[in-house]
N, C-alpha and C positions, 0 to 999 in steps of 0.2 A: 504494500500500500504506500501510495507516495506520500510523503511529510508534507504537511501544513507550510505553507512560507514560516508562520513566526517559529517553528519549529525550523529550521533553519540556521539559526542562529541563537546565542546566547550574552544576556545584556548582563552589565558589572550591575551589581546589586546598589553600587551608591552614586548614582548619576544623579548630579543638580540640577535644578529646573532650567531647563534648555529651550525654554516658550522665545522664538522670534531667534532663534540662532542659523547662522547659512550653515549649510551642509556644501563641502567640495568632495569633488570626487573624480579621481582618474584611478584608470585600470590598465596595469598593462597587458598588451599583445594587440592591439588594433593600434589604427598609424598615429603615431607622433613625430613628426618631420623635427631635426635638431634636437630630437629628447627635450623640448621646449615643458613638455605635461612634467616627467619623470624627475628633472630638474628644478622645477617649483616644489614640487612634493617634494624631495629631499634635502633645499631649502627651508620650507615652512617647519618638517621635525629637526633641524638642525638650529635653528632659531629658536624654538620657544618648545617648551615645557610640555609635553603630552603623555598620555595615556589612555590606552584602550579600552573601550566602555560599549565595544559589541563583536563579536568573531562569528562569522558564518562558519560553516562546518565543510572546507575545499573537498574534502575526500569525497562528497559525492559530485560535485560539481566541476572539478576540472580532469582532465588525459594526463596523465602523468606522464606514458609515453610520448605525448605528441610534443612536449616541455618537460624534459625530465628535469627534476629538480636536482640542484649542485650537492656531489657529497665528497667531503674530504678524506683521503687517503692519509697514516700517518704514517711510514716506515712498517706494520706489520696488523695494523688494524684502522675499524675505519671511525676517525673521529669526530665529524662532524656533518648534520643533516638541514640545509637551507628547506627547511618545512615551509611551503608554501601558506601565504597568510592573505586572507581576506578580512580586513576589520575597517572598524569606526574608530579615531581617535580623537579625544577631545581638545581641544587648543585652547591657549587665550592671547591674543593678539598683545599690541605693546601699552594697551591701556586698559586690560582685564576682561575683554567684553571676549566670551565664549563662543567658538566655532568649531566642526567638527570638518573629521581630512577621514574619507573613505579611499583606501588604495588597496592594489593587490591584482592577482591576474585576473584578468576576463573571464566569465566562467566558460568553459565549454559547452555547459548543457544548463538547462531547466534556466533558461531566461527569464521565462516571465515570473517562473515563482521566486528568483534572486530580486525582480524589480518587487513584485511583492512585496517582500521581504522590506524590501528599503523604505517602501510606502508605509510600512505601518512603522517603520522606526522614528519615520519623519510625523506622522500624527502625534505617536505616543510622547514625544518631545517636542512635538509644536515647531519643528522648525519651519522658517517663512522663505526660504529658496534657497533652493539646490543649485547646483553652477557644477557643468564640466570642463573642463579644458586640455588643449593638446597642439602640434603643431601640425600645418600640413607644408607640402612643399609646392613652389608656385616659380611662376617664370618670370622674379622679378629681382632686381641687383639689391645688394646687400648694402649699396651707398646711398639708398634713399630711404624716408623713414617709416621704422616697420609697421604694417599693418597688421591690426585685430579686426575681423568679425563678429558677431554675434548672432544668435537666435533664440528664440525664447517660446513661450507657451502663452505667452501677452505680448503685443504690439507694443506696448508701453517700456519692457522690459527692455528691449531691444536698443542699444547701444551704437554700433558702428554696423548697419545694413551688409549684407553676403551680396555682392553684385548677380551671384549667381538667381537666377529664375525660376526653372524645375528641373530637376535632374533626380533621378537612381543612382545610388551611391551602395556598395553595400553595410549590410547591420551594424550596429557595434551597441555595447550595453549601457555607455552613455545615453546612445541618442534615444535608445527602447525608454531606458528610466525617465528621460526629459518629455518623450511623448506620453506614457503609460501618469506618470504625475499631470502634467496639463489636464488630459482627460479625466481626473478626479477630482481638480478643481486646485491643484498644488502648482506653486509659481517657479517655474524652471529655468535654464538657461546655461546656452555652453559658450565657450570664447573657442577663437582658433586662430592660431598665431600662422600669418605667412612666412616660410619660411624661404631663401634660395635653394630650386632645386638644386645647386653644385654643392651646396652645404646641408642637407636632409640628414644626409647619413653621421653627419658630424652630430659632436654637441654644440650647441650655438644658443648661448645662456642670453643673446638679446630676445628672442623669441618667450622666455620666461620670465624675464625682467618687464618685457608687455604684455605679458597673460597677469604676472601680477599690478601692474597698473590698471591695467583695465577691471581686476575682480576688486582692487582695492576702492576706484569709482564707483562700481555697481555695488557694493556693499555696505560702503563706510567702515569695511574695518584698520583698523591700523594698524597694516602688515608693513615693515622695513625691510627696505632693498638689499643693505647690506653685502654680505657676501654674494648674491647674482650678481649684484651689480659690477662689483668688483672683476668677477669672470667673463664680467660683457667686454669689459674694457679690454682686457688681455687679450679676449679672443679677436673682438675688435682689431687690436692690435697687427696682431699675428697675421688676419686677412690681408689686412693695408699692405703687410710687410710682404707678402706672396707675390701680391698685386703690384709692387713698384720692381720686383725681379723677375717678373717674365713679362716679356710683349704681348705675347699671345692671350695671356688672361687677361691683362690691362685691355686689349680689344672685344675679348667675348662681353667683359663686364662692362664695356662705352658701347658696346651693340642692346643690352641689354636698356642701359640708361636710357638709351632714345628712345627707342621702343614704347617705355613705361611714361617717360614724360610726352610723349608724342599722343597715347592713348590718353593720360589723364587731363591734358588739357584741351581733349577733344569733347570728350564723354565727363570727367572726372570720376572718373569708374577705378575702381584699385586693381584690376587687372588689366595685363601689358595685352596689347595687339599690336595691330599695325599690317605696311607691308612687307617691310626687311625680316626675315625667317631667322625665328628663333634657334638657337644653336642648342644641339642638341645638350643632353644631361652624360653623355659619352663623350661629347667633346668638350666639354670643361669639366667632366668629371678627371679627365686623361690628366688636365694641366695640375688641378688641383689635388692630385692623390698623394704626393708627399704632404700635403696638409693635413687631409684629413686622416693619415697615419700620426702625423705628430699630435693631433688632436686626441686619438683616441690613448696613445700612450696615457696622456695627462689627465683621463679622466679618469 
C-alpha cells in the first residue's frame, strides 16, 4: 500500500511558529547552468546558522543506481557513506526573521506525492511563498549585465518577465511544486539566472550573487552577499584574464556583444538574435576549456 504524503516525511518535534516564513528550494539533478542554484544553497548554510526541522525518507524515492551515492574506501575497509539527504532546514537571515532552505536530489519517482508532501508542510507552518531557483545557459556575453527571470502562480509576483511565450520544456520538481501550490491557492515563484553558454559547465558565482538579489527583493529578507560575492569577483576576474590572451575568444565574445545589444535595443527583449550566426557552444567551448578546467580545480 502506498504511504500517505505526510507519511513521507518526519518533522523535529520543536519547530517555532513559522506563520509568513519563505520557503526556498532547489534540488539537484535537473539543469543548473554555472551551479548558479547549488552555489547559493551552499552559501546561505555557510552563512548563517541552521538546522533540520523535516527529512523525507530518499530510500523510497530516489535510483541509487542511476546516482550512486559516494562511499569512501580506507586502506582495508570502507569508511565513509554520503547518504543521500532530502530535508527542510531552518535559517535566520542577518536580522533574525526565519526562512527555510529545502535541498537535496530530485526525486526519481512519486512526484506528486513528494509535492504533496511539501504542500502540507507549507500549510502546517503557514508559510507565504515558496521560491525556486537555478541557472540556465543562454547565448548571451558575460560582459553585459546579468539577467534574472521570473515566474510565478500570481501576475503580481512576477519580477523581471521570461521573454519567452509558450514553449514544452521538460519536468523538473521545482516547477510541479510551483504549479501543484498555485492550484491550491499557495503563492509561488522561481528565479532563473542567464547564464553564458561557454560558461554553463563552469561554476560562475555571478549567476548566484543575482539569484540572490533578486530572492532578497522578492522577499525582504536580509540575506548578505559576502563570500559569492567575493567569488564573483575572482571568477570575474579570471574571465577578463582568458579574454585579453586569446584573439579568438576576445572575437567570439565582440560577436556575441552585438548580437545582444543589437537585439535589445531593437525589441528590449533579454534574448540575443539578430543576423550574424551565433557561434556555436563547441566553438568557444574549444577556446575556453583550459578555463573551465582551472575553474573546476578550484571548486
Amino acid at each position: 500500500m502506498a504511504l500517505e504524503p505526510e507519511e513521507l516525511f518526519e518533522v523535529d518535534s520543536d519547530v517555532p511558529d513559522l506563520t509568513g516564513a519563505v520557503l526556498l528550494h532547489h534540488f539537484d539533478g535537473f539543469m543548473d547552468a554555472g551551479a548558479a542554484g547549488s552555489v547559493l544553497v551552499d552559501h546561505l548554510l555557510e552563512t548563517y546558522e541552521h538546522r533540520v526541522v523535516a527529512r523525507f525518507d530518499v530510500d523510497g524515492l530516489i535510483d541509487y543506481r542511476a546516482r550512486r551515492p559516494t562511499m569512501t574506501y580506507a586502506t582495508d575497509r570502507w569508511e565513509d557513506y554520503a547518504e543521500p539527504e532530502l530535508v527542510v532546514r531552518l535559517l535566520h537571515d542577518a536580522v533574525g526573521t526565519p526562512f527555510l532552505v529545502m535541498t537535496g536530489p530530485e526525486p526519481d519517482r512519486r512526484w506528486e506525492a513528494v509535492v504533496a508532501g511539501i504542500r502540507a508542510l507549507v500549510e502546517r507552518w503557514g508559510v507565504r511563498l515558496a521560491i525556486s531557483f537555478h541557472g540556465i545557459p543562454m547565448g548571451v556575453p558575460h560582459t553585459r549585465k546579468l539577467s534574472v527571470i521570473s515566474h510565478a502562480t500570481r501576475p503580481e509576483l512576477v519580477v523581471e518577465k521570461s521573454p519567452f511565450n509558450r514553449v514544452q520544456v521538460p519536468g523538473n520538481l521545482s516547477a510541479l511544486l510551483e504549479l501543484r501550490l498555485g492550484q491550491a491557492g499557495h503563492d509561488a515563484m522561481g528565479f532563473a539566472a542567464y547564464v553564458p553558454h561557454y560558461l554553463s559547465q563552469s561554476t560562475y558565482p555571478a549567476a548566484a550573487l543575482g539569484l540572490l538579489e533578486s530572492i532578497t527583493r522578492a522577499t525582504g529578507l536580509a540575506l548578505t552577499a559576502g563570500a559569492v560575492q567575493e567569488a564573483s569577483r575572482r571568477t570575474d576576474a579570471e574571465i577578463r584574464r582568458q579574454v585579453a590572451e586569446s584573439a579568438e575568444i576576445a572575437q567570439v565574445v565582440e560577436a556575441l556583444e552585438r548580437q545582444y545589444d543589437a537585439f535589445a535595443e531593437a525589441s528590449e527583449n533579454l534574448l540575443v538574435s539578430g543576423d550574424e550566426p551565433l557561434p556555436s557552444a563547441d566553438e568557444i567551448g574549444a577556446e575556453f576549456e583550459r578555463f573551465l578546467a582551472d575553474q573546476q580545480r578550484d571548486v
